[in-house]
N, C-alpha and C positions, 0 to 999 in steps of 0.2 A: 520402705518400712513394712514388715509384716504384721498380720493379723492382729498377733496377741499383742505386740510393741504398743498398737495404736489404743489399745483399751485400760494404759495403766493409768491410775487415779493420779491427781495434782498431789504433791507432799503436802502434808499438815499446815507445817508453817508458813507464813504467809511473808517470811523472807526468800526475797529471791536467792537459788540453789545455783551457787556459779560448777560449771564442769567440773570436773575433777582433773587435775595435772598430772600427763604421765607421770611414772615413777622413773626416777634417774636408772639410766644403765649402767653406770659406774661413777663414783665420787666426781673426779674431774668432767664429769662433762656436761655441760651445761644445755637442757632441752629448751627449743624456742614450745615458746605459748603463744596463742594468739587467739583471742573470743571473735569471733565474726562482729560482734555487734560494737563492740569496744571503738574500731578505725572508722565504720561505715563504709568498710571497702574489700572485697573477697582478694585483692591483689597483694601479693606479700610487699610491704612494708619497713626495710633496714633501719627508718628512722622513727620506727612505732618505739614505744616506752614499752611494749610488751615484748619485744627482742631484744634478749640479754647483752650487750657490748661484744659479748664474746661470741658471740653467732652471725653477730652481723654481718659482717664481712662474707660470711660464709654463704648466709642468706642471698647478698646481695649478687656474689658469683654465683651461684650454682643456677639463680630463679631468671638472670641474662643470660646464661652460657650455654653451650650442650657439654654436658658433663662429661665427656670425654676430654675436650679442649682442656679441661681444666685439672681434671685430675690423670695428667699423664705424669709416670715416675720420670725423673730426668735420667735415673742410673740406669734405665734402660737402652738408652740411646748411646750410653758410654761401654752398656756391656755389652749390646747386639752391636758388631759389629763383622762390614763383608772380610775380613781376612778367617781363612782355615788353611790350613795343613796336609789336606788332603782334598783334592779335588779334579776332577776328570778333566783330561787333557783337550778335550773339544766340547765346548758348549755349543751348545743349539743355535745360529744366528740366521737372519733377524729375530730380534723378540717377536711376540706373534700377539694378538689381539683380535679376543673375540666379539669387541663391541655390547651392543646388548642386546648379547642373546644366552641362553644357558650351553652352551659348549663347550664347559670346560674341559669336561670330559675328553672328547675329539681333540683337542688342541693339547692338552696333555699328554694323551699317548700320541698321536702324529708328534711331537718335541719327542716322544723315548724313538721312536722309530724312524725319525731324522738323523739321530746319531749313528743306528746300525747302516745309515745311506753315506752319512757322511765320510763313515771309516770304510767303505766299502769302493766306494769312486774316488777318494781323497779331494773330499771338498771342503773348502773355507765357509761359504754360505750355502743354504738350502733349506728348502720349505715346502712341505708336503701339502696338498689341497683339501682342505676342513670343509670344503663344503660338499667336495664331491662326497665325503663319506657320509656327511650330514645329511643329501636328499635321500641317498640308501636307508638310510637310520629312519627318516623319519616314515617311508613307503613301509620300511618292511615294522614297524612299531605299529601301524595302522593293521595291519595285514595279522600283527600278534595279537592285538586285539579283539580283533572279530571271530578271529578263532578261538578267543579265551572264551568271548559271550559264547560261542559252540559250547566249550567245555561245560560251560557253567551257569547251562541251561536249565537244571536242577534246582539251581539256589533260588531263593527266594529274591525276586527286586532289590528288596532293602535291607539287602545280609551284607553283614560287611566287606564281604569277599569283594561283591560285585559294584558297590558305590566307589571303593575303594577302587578297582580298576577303572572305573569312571569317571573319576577324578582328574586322571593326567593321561589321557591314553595315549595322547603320541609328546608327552614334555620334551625339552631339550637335554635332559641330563642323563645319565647310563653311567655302565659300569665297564674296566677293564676286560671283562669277559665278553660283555655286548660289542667290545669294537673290536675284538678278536674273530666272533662270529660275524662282522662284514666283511674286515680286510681278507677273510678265508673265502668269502663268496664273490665281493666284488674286489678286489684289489685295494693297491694303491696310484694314487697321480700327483704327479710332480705339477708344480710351476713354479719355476726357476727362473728368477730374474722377472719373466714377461708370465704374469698370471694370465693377462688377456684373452694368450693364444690356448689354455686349456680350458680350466673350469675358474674364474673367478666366484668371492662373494659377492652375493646379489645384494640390493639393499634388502628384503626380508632376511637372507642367513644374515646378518647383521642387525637386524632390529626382527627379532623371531615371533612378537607377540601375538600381534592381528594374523598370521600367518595359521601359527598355534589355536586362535582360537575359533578360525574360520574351519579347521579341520577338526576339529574336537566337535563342536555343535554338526557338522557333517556326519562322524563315528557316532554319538550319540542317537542320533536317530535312526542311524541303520542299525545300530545293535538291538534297538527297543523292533521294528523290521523281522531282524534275524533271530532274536527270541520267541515272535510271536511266529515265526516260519515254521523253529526247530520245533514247538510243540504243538503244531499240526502235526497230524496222520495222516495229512491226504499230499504230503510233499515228500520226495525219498534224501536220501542225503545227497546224491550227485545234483540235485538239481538246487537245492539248497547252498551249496558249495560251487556255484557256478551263479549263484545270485552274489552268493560272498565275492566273487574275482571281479564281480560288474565293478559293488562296490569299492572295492581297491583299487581297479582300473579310474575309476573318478578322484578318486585322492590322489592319483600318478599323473592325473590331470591339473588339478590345482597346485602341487608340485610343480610340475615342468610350465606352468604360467610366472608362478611364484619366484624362483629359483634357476629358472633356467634348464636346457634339456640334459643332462650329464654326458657324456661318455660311455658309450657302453663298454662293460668289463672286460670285452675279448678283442676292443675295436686296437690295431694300433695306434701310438704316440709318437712322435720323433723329439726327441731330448737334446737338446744342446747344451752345449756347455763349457768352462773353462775349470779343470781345476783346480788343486791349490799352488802345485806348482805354475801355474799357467798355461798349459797344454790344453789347445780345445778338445774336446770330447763330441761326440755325439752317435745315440741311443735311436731304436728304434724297437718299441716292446708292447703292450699290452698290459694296463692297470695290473690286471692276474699274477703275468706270468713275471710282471716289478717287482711285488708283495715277495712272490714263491724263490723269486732268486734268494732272498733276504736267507734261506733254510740252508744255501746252497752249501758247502764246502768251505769256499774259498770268504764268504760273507760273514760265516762263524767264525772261521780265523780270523779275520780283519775285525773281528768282534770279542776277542779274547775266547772265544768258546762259546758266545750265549749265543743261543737262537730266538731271536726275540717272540719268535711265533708261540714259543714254549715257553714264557714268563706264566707267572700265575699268582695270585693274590692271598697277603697273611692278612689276617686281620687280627686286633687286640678286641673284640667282645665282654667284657668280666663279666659279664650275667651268664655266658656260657662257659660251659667244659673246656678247657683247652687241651690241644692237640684232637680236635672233632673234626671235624667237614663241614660246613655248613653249608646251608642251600634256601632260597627263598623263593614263596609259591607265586607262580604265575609271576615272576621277572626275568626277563629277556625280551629281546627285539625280533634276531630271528626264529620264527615259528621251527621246532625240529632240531635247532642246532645243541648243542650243550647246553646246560644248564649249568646260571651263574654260582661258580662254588667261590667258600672262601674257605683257608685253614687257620680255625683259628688257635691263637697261642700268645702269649705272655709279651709284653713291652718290648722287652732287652731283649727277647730273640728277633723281635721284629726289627729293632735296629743293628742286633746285630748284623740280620743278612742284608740290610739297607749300608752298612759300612763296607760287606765284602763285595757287593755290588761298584761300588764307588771304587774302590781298589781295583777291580778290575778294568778300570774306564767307564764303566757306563752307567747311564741318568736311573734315577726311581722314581715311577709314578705311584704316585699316592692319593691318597684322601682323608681329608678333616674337616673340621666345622670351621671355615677361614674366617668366620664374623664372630669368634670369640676372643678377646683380649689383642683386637689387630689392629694394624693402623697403615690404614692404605697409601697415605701418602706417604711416610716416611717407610712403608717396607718391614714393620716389625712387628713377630705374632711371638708373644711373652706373658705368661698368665700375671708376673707384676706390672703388667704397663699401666693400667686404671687402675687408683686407689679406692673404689668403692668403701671397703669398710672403713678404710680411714675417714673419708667424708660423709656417711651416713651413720657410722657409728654402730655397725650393723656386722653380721656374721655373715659369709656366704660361701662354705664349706660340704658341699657335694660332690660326690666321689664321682668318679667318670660312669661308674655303672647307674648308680642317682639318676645322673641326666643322660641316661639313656633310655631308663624305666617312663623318668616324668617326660619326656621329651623336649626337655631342656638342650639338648645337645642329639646330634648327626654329620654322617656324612652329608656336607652339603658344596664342595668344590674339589674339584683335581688338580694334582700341581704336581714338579717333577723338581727331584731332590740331584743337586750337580756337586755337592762338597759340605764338607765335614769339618768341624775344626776339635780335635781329641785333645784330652789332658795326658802327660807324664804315663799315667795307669793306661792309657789308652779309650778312656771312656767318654763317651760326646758330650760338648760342650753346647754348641751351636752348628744349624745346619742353614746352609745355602739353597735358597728355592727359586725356581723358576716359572715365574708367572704365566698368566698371559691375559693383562693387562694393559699391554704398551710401554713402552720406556717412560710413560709419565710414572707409572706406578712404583714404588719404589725406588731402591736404586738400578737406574735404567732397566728395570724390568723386574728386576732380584729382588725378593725379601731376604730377610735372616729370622730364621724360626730355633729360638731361645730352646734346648733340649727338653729343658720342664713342661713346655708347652706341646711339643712332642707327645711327652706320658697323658697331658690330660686332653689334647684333642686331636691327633691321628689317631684315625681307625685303620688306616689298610696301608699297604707297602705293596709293589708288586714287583717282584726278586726270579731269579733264575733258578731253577729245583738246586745246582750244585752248591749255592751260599746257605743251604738252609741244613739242619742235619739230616742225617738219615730218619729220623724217628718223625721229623716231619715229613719228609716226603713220603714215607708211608702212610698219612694223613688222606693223601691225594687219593687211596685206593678204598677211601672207607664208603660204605653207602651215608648219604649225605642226609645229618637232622634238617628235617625242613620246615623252616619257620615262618611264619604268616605274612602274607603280602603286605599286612599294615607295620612289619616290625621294623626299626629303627635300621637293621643290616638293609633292608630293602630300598632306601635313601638312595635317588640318583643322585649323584656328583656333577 
């Protein structure tokens, strides 16, 4: 209660002043009341005399239940359904499961980049190693870091810039471009059938958090260290930059205790294998030179043409320009590599080139807010699934650019698009997702994400330049608006 609240005089009369009752929000609908003093009890009450008949019931569901149990539409579950019309001839097997940890990222594009392995050796099953890419990710994320405190030795402590880098400096999440710039540096590694004999998950890549937060309170205090180095004058920068590699070399420490020691990127591998015909196989390569074949000739042909190296990411934005470039300050992993772009452009183009993608065989990773209007167990993301308004009686009509402004909505998971189901006109209905939750999630791993859900919460597709038009791939050449490390685009997945 404030100040002035507390100083207003008793009313005149000396009958007691009962509250005042909401006013109705429309004729038919009847508002519960309830006076605290009335029951003698702060707990709602279905058989008080101050709740209407008509509310009852409502009262008495909603104040036991989580309101989702109860207000899920049934027409959803008859209209999301797994059949479409178009859908690429190899899906990704096994489902994959990232437990809990934030990788969804990694495990999303390892599923796109399983396919280009898949059609390249003609394999029935295959599953790329998420962790080996994940200790790389999280060394050189540290390594970004320290270099950023460099950059941004200027700012003030408590500028936003720099709390804000402080916040997550090595999180589990990233972006389609961040895992571009590792598999370009470190490869990729297979295990195939027997994870044991390369890189398994450790139990931290699978329960990420103490892991996380033992390295974070680590960065933090070498950054506050490296701040106060960079502004002496009695230190030159080599020697400064040579303080900075101790401390990375002790996060590559706690790492390889954590996690396991990796593979080095040039070491060889031997690959075994049967494939789908049944013919054993077997490989002898180097993470690197795994990745580099994927560009090869013969890899893009087995690929319809794409090179998966060369995907690149649309995003739907409406607070910006479209057909822009965008770019966000200080996000990336590795220190020096590209800088994460996105182009951005309008809905319908972005699914457009998410259908010519699928036509041609192969998966789209994407990213959306997967905690809005979803339902994990049954697999369905539909913005009618929860009747909110109908059960609170209430409005909640915000435009996708709304909650992007109030941060009500982000990219906050990655998932990989395998089929389409189109109407007559040719225009989507429902699309096919693939998780990476486990076969509990959904159906056996799959959601079906309702198209309308589509427009109000993907943000990014990431397509091959040929399915997009010309007008956008000239996008890719523009100098990139760059927008604030704390802005909604800069959301790991």
């Amino acid at each position: 209660m404030g100040a002035s609240e507390s100083t207003l005089a008793p009313p005149p009369s000396s009958t007691p002043v009962r509250p005042t009752q909401p006013p109705k929000a429309q004729d038919d609908y009847v508002h519960v009341f309830h006076e605290k003093g009335d029951s003698g009890s702060d707990s709602p009450d279905p058989d008080s005399q101050n709740v209407p008949v008509a509310n009852r019931l409502a009262l008495l569901t909603l104040s036991s239940n989580a309101a989702n149990d109860c207000l899920k539409a049934p027409s959803t579950s008859i209209r999301d359904q797994q059949v479409f019309n178009l859908r690429i001839p190899y899906e990704g097997a096994p489902v994959t499961n990232q437990r809990s940890s934030g990788r969804c990222w990694i495990f999303a594009a390892t599923n796109v980049f399983r396919i280009a392995i898949m059609k390249r050796y003609k394999l029935k099953e295959f599953e790329l190693s998420q962790a080996y890419l994940f200790f790389w990710d999280k060394l050189e994320k540290a390594n970004y870091f320290l270099e950023s405190v460099l950059d941004t030795v200027d700012e003030p402590e408590d500028s936003r810039l720099v709390t804000t880098l402080q916040s997550s400096p090595v999180g589990d999440g990233g972006q389609w471009d961040m895992i571009r710039a590792l598999v370009l540096k470190y490869g990729l590694l297979t295990f195939y059938k027997v994870p044991q004999s390369l890189y398994p998950d450790s139990f931290n890549a699978k329960n990420s958090y103490q892991m996380d937060s033992i390295i974070t309170t680590k960065l933090r205090e070498d950054a506050l260290r490296l701040r106060e180095m960079a502004k002496s004058s009695t230190l030159s920068r080599s020697t400064i930059s040579k303080i900075k590699a101790k401390m990375v070399h002790e996060i590559h420490g706690i790492l390889t205790l954590m996690l396991g020691p990796p593979p080095n990127p040039n070491d060889d591998f031997k690959w075994t294998f049967y494939d789908r015909d049944g013919k054993y196989q077997s490989f002898t390569t180097t993470p690197l030179a795994f990745s580099q074949e994927l560009s090869s000739s013969h890899s893009v042909r087995a690929c319809g043409g794409t090179d998966v190296h060369e995907l690149f990411s649309l995003v739907n934005d409406p607070r910006n320009t479209y057909s822009r470039l965008l770019t966000v300050d200080h996000l990336g992993n590795v220190y020096g590599s590209s800088a994460v772009t996105y182009v951005n452009t309008d809905v319908t183009s972005m699914k457009r080139a998410a259908i010519a993608m699928l036509r041609r065989g192969f998966p789209v990773f994407f990213g959306s807010d997967v905690g809005k209007q979803s339902d994990r167990s049954a697999g369905i993301l539909d913005p009618k699934l929860y009747q909110y308004e109908l059960a609170f009686n209430v409005k909640l009509g915000m435009s996708k650019a709304e909650r992007l402004v109030t941060g009500e909505s982000a990219m906050t998971h990655a998932m990989v698009l395998t089929a389409v189901h189109l109407d007559e006109e040719g225009r989507p209905v429902r699309w096919r997702v693939e998780n990476s939750w486990s076969e509990a999630a959904g159906t056996e791993g799959y959601f079906v994400m309702a198209d309308a859900w589509f427009d109000e919460f993907t943000y990014q597709v990431v397509v091959d330049p040929s399915c997009v038009s010309e007008e956008l791939r000239k996008v890719l050449k523009q100098k990139p608006q760059v927008l604030p490390r704390w802005d909604p685009m800069g959301a790991l997945a």
